[in-house]
N, C-alpha and C positions, 0 to 999 in steps of 0.2 A: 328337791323340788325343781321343776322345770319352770325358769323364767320367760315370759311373754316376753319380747322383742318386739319396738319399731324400727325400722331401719329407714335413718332418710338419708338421703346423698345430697351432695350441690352436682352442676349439673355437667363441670369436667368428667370428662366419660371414663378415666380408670376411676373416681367414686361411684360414676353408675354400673360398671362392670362389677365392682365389690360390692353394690348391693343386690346387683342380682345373683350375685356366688352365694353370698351370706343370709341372703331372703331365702332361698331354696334349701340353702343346708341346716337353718335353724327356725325358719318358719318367720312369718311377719304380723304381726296386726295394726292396726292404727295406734298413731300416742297415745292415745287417752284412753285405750284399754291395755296400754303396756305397761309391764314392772319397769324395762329397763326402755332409753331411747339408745340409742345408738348415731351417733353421727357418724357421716363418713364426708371426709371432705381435708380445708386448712382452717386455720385461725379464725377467720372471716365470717366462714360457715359455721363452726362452734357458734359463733357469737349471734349469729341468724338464730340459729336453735334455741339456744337457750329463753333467747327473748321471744319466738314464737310459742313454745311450752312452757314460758314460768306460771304458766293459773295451772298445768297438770302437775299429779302427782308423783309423776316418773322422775326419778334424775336422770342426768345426761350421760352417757361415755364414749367420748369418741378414739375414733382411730385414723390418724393421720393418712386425706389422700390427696395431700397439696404440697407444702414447700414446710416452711418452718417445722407449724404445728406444736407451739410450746403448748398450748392446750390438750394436745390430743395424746391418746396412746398409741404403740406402736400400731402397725398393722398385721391382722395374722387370722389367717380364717379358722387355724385349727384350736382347741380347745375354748373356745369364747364362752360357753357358760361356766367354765369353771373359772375364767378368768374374772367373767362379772360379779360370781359369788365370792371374789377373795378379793374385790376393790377397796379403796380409803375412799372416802367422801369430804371433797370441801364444798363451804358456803362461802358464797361471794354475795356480798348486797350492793346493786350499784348506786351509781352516781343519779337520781333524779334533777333534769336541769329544763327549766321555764325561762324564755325568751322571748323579747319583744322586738318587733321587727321595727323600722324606722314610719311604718305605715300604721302601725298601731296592733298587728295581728299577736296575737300570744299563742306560742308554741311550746306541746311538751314533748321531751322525750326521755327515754333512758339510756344508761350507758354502764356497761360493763368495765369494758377499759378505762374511757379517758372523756372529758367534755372540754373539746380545744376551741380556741378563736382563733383565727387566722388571717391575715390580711386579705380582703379582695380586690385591693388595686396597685398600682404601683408607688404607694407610698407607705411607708413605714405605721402601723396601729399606733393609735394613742390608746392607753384604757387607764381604767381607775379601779383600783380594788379595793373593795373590804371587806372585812370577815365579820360575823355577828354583830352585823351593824357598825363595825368603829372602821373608820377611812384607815387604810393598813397604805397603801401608795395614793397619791394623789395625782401620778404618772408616769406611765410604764411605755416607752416609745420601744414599740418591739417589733416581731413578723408574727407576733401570734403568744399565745400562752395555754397553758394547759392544767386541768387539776384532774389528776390519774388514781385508783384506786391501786392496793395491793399487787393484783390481778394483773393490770396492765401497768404497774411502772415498768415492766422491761420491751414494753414497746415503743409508743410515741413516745413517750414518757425517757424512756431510756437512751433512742435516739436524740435528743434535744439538750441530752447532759446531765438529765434528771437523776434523784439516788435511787437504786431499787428499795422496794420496801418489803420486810418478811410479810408474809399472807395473814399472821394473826396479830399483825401491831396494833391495827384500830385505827392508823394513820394514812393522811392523802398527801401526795406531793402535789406543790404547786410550782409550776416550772416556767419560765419565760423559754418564748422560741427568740434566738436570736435578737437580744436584749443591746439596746442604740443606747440608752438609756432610761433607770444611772446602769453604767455601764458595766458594772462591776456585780448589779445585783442576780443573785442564781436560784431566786425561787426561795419555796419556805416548805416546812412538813407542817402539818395542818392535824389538829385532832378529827377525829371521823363523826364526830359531830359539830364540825365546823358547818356554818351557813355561806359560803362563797358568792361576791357581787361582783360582775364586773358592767362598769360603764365605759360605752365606748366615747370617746372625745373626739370632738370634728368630723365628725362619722358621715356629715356629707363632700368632705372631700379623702376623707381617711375611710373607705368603704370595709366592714369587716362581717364575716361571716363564722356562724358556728356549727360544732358538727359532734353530734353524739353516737360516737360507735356506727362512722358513715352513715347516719342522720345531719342533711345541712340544712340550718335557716340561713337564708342570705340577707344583707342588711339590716345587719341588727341594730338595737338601740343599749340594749341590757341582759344579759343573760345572770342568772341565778342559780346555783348550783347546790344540794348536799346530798351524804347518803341517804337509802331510805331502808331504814331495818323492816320493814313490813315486807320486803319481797328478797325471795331467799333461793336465789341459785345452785341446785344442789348436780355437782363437778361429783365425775368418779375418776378414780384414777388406779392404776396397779401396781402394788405394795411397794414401798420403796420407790414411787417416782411421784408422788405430788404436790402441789406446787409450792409447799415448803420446800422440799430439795430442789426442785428445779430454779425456784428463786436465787437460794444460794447456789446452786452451782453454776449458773448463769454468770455471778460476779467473780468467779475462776477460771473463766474461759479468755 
């Protein structure tokens, strides 16, 4: 069976060169009359896709035409349908996170990776957390904090000192960025139906900003965070590289 193709790119031109190699040698249609999508791009760009197609029915596959690209698969224009037909498929459900700004606006977004706070002035964050309602910190003096899915603990999440987590644990890390105090504290693993609060403290001279998957509300007052199993990410990847193994072999490197 011959699979329908979208091909989208980001807008660095060796992605837009590979899509128009791969548009012409395997044909293109729009998303939503596609079996397969095809990204071309890095990490960034995955992450644009996924969340512009989670109402269609196609899953994603990309092929790396950026830097990292732990998300993506290699690149290679030759045999691509056979390759799509022999993919593994992960689901990823993100992070859904509601925030209220200092003015009173309520904002939602989602987030694949990671839903981080971060300072936006020159003094150190106050926050206050808690989980399913019980005060878990009463205060966190930090540069930011973050609560990262599977997915993305080996990015933000990993730079910050946070643990990687396998892809089918069911668990979120919660990580302090650069923690003033208590001093010592290094985050917590959370079940994936944890309900995440953070209040920010003195937020008019401690200004903090949040940001889901480079979505930012700035001047926040509260942000609220959990997964949401109703929306369902569906990742291809090629036998023997998804992101079970990429996780572990990340912490080998």
């Amino acid at each position: 069976m011959t699979l329908k193709i979208a091909f989208l790119a980001s807008d660095a031109p060796v992605a837009q060169t590979a899509r128009h190699a791969l548009a012409g040698r395997y044909g293109d249609v729009p998303p939503e009359k596609a079996d397969v999508i095809v990204a071309l791009g890095g990490d960034g760009f995955m992450l644009r896709t996924l969340h512009a197609t989670q109402d269609l029915r196609a899953p994603v596959y990309g092929m790396n035409r950026g830097t990292i690209g732990f998300l993506m698969n290699e690149y290679s224009e030759a045999d691509l349908m056979d390759r799509l037909k022999a993919t593994e498929e992960e689901i990823i459900n993100p992070l859904s996170m509601t925030a209220m700004d200092r003015q009173g606006e309520v904002h939602h977004a989602l987030a694949i990776n990671e839903v981080s706070l971060l300072r936006a002035g020159p003094q150190a964050a106050k926050l206050r957390i808690s989980v399913d309602g019980r005060l878990r910190l009463s205060e966190l003096v930090c540069d930011g904090a973050l609560l990262a899915t599977p997915a993305g603990s080996t990015a933000y999440n990993y730079s910050a000192h946070g643990p990687i987590l396998p892809i089918g644990s069911d668990v979120l890390a919660l990580t302090a960025i650069a923690a003033f105090r208590p001093r010592r504290w290094r985050g917590a693993l959370l079940p994936k139906t944890a309900h995440v609060r953070f209040d920010v403290l003195e937020a008019d001279k401690r200004p903090v900003m949040a940001d889901a998957d480079s979505i930012s509300i700035m001047d926040i007052d509260w942000v609220e965070i959990r997964s949401d199993p109703d929306i369902r990410h569906r990742i291809l990847f090629d036998p023997g590289h998804g992101l079970e193994e990429r996780l572990i072999a990340e912490q080998f490197t």
